[in-house]
N, C-alpha and C positions, 0 to 999 in steps of 0.2 A: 290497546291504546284507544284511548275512548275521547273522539275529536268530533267537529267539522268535517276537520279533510283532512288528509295521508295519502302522501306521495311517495314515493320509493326512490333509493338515490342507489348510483350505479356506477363503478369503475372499472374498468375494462370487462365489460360485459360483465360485472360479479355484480348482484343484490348486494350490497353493506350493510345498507336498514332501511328504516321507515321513519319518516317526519311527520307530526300532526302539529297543527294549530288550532285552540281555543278561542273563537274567535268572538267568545263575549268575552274572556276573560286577559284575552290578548298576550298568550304565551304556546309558545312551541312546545313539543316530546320529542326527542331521539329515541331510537331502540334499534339497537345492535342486530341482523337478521344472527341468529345461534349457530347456522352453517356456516359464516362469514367467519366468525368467531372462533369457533372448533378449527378451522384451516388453518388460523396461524398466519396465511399470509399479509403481509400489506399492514402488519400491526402498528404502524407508526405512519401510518394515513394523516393520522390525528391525534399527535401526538400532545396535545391540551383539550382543557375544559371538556372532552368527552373522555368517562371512563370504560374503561376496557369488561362489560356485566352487559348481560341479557337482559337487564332491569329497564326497565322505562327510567330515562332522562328527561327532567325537566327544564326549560331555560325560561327562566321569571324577569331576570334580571337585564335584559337587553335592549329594552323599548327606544325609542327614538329612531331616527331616519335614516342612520347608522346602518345598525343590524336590524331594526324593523321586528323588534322579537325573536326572530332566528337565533341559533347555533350560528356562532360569527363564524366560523367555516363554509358554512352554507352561504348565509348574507352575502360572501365575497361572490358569489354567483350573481348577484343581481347586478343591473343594471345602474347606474348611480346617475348624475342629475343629466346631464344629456340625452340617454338611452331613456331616463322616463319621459323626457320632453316627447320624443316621438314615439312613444308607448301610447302618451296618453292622446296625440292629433291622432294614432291609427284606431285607437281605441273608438274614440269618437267620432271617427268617419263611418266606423262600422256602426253606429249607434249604440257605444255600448259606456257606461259608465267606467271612469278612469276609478272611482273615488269606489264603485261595489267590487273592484276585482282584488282578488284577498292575496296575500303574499305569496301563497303556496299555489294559484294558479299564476301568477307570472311567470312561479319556476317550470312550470308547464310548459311555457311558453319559451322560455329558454332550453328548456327540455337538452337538446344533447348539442347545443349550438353556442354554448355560453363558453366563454374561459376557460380555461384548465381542463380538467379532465372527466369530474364529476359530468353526471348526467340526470336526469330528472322521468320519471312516469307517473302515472299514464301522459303520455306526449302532443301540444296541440299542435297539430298540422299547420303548418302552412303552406301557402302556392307558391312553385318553382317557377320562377323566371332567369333562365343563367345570368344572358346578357348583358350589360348593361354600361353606358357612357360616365365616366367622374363628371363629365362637365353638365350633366342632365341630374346626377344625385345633387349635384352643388347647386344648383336652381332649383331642385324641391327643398332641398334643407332650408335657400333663402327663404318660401316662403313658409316652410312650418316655423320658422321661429321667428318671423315676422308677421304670424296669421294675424294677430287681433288687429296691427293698423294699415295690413297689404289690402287692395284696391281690387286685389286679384284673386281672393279668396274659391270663385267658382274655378281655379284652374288647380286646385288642391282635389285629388280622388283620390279612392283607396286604393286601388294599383299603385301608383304612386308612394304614398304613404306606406304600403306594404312592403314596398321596394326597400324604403330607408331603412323601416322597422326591423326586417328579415339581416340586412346585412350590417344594421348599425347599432342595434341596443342592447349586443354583449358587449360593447366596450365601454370600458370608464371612463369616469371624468367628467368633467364640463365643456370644454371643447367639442365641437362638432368633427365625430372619428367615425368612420367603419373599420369591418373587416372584410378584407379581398384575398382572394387566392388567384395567383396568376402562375399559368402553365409554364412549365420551363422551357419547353419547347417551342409552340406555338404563341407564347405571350396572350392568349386569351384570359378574360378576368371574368372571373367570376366570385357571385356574391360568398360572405362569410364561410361556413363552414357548409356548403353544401355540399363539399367533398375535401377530404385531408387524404392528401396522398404522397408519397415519396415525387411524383410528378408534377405535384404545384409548388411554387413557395409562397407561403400563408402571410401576409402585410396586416400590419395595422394601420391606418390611414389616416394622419387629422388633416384634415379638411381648411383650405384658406377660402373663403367667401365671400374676399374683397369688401371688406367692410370698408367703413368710414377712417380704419386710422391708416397712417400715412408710410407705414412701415410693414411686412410682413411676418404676421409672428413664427410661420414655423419654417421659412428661410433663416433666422435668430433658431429655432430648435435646431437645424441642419448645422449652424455654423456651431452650436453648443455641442452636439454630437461628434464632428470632427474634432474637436478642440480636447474634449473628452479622449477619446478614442486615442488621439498623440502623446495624450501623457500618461498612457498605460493605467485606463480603465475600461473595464470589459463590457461591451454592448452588442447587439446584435446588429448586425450591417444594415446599413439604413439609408437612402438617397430621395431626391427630390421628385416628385412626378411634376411634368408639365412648369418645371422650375417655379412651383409654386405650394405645389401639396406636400407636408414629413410621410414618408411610408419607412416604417423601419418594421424589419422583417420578427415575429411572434418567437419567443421561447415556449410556448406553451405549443408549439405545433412543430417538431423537431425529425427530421428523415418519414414526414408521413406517420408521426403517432402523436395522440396528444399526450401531454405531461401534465400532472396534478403537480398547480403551481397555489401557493396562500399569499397574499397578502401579511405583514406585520400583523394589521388590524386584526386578519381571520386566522390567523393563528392562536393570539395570544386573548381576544375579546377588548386588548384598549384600544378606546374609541378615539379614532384619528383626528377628531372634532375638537379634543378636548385634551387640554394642557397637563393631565396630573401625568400621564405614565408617556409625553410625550417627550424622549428626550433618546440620542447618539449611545447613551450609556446603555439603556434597556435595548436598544436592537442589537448593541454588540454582544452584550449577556445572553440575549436572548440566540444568536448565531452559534456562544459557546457552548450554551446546553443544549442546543440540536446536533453536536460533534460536529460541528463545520470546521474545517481545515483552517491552519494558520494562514496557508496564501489566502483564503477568502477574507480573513479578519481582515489583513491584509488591505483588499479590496475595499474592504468598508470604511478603512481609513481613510481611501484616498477621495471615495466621495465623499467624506464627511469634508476634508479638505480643500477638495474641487467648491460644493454648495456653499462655501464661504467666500471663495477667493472671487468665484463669479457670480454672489449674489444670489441661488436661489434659494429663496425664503421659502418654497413650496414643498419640501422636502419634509413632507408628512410621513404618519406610518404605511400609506396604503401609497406611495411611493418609494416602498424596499417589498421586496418578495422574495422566496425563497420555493427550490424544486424539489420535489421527492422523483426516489429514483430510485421505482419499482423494482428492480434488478438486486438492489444493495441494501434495498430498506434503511436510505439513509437520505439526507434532507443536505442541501445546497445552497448558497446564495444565489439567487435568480444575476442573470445582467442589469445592468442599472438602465435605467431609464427615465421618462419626464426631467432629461436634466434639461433646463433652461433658462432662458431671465423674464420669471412670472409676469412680474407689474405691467403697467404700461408708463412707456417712457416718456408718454406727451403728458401724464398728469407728476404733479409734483408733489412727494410725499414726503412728509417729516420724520415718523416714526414705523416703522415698520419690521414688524417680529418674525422670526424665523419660527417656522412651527415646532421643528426640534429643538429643544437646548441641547446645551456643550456645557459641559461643565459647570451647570443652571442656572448657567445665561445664555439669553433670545436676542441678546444687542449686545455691540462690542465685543463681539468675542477676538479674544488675542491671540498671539503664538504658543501660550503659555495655557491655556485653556486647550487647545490641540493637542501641546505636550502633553498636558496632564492625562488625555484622552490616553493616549500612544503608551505612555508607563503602565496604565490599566490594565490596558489589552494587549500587553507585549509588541507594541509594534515598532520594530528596527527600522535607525535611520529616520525619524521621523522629520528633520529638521528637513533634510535631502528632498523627501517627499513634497514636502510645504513649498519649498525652495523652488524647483521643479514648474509646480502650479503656479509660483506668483511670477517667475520668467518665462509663463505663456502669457502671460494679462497680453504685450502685445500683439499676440496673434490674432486677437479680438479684432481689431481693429483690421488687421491686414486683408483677414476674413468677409468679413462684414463690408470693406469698398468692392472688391471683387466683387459681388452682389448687389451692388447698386446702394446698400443701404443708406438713406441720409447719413449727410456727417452731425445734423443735430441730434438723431437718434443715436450712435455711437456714442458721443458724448455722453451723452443723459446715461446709458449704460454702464460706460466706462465708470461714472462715478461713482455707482455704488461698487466698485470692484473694491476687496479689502488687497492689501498690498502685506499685513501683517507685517 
């Protein structure tokens, strides 16, 4: 493989291959390590766009901010727009250009601390510091993402910045998230993945930091989460820290091992960004031809259900993922997650599209649009189901006083609910 650079990519201790980037000419190579190959095991790792040859792969066709060139498999490794925010303040604190450091050394830098399971070499160190306070990450976050007009810029250092960076830019999103592992025992936390063990349970964390609006978004995650969770859809247990930050507990870190988890997006290469292959229909096809079991299809109805009835419009492809399970050589629906109510309810919006279609429509979708999903994909009872969700709409409410929430935010809420 004749590159720049080549990295090596690893699951559970095994070499799989090697990744190069061209980086005048801005495309990656895969190539299968032939030992990896010969084994037989783990052969539905990757189960799209790479084929199963000792041949050099090439991927031309991925450019944009997406996959970045990458093997969309890989790309789901990276960091997405929050994680580069403070990629690029640590970046720069050390003196180093955001804009010179190439794809394939960020994965360096993710090296065996990113998501899922994959891992990356040769690995760039970083400094261990266990310890540390939410309420002192949440006062640096404020000011890295308020540097250009903070007053306070000299209380910004790379310690600091390295603190965020270390435990916060494997995870996705926009929202300001870490990842924490706190002892079962002892309740001690510690940063991201500096240790997965049967002894911790591994959080992911978004972060509330008291902004300007007048409501708290992820107290609205937590109330979304229970509401979820009652009408029988499946998430990973999840509670409030300091009755102010979402922590819901990591599928990709399970009794102390990590799980090789994809993305939609990194599965299939369509780009979450973009309307052509975004739609309910292709994720359920796509569940069937990974042999995923009827209860999961199941499952995917009733999100598809749930993000109607309470409005979230966010419910892109890189908001469904699916588990391989090493054991079975077989592929799973992940738990659902990011369910919540996106917008914000102090601005007032006229038109606004659901990233998925139903039934290839992004507005007004009906009962009858649901049904037709449900006929598709064999889903029994579907009326039941619907029915179900639309006599929780007033739990919303119930939820939401308990917690203080305005009642003008409620409101504003309540009315994009579809009652179908």
């Amino acid at each position: 493989m004749v590159s720049n650079e080549i990295i090596s990519i690893f699951f559970k201790g095994i070499e799989i291959g090697k990744i190069s980037f061209d980086l005048d000419r801005n495309f990656s190579s895969f190539q299968y390590n032939p030992s990896f190959l010969d084994s037989g095991k783990y052969d539905k790792l990757f189960p799209y766009l790479i084929s199963k040859t000792n041949q050099v792969q090439v991927f031309s066709n991925y450019a944009g901010e997406t996959f970045r060139s990458l093997p969309p498999m890989i790309a789901d490794s990276l960091p997405d727009y929050f994680g580069n925010i403070i990629f690029k303040e640590w970046l720069e604190s050390a003196h180093r250009d955001f804009s010179k450091i190439s794809v394939l050394e960020q994965l360096t830098y993710v090296a065996n601390r990113g998501m899922g399971a994959l891992e990356y070499q040769p690995v760039k160190e970083l400094p261990s510091n266990h310890l540390f306070s939410i309420n002192e990450i949440t006062a640096i976050l404020k000011e890295v993402l308020h540097l250009k007009t903070s007053t306070n810029q000299e209380k910004m250092n790379d310690t600091a910045l390295l603190n965020i960076f270390r435990i916060g830019t494997s995870a996705g999103g926009a929202r300001p998230k870490i990842l924490v592992s706190e002892h079962k025992l002892t309740g001690e936390i510690i940063p991201g993945d500096i240790e997965f063990s049967a002894d911790y349970s591994h959080y992911l964390v978004k972060l509330n930091l008291d902004d300007a609006d007048r409501f708290n978004r992820e107290i609205i995650e937590f109330i979304y989460y229970e509401l979820a969770v009652s009408i029988g859809i499946t998430m990973m247990p999840s509670k409030l820290i300091e009755n102010k930050h979402f922590a819901t507990l990591r599928f990709d870190r399970i009794n102390g091992e990590k799980k090789h988890v994809l993305t939609v997006s990194g599965l299939t290469g369509w780009d979450f960004k973009k309307a052509e292959n975004s739609s309910y229909e292709n994720i359920f096809q796509l569940a069937v031809d990974l042999g995923v079991v009827q209860k999961e299809i199941n499952q995917l109805f009733k999100r598809l259900v749930f993000n109607v009835v309470f409005a979230n419009t966010d419910d892109h492809l890189k908001n469904f993922s699916f588990i391989y399970n090493d054991l079975k050589n077989t592929w799973n629906l992940a738990p659902a997650y990011d369910l919540t109510y996106p917008l914000n309810p102090l601005v007032n919006y006229t038109r606004i599209s659901r990233a998925l279609s139903i039934n290839g429509k992004r507005q007004n979708i009906s009962r009858n649009d649901l049904l037709q999903v449900a006929k598709d994909f064999s889903i029994k009872n579907p009326n039941s189901i619907i029915d179900k969700m639309t006599n929780s709409i007033p739990l919303f409410k119930e939820k939401a006083l308990l917690f203080g929430i305005p009642t003008t935010i409620i409101y504003r809420i309540e009315s994009d609910f579809s009652r179908l």
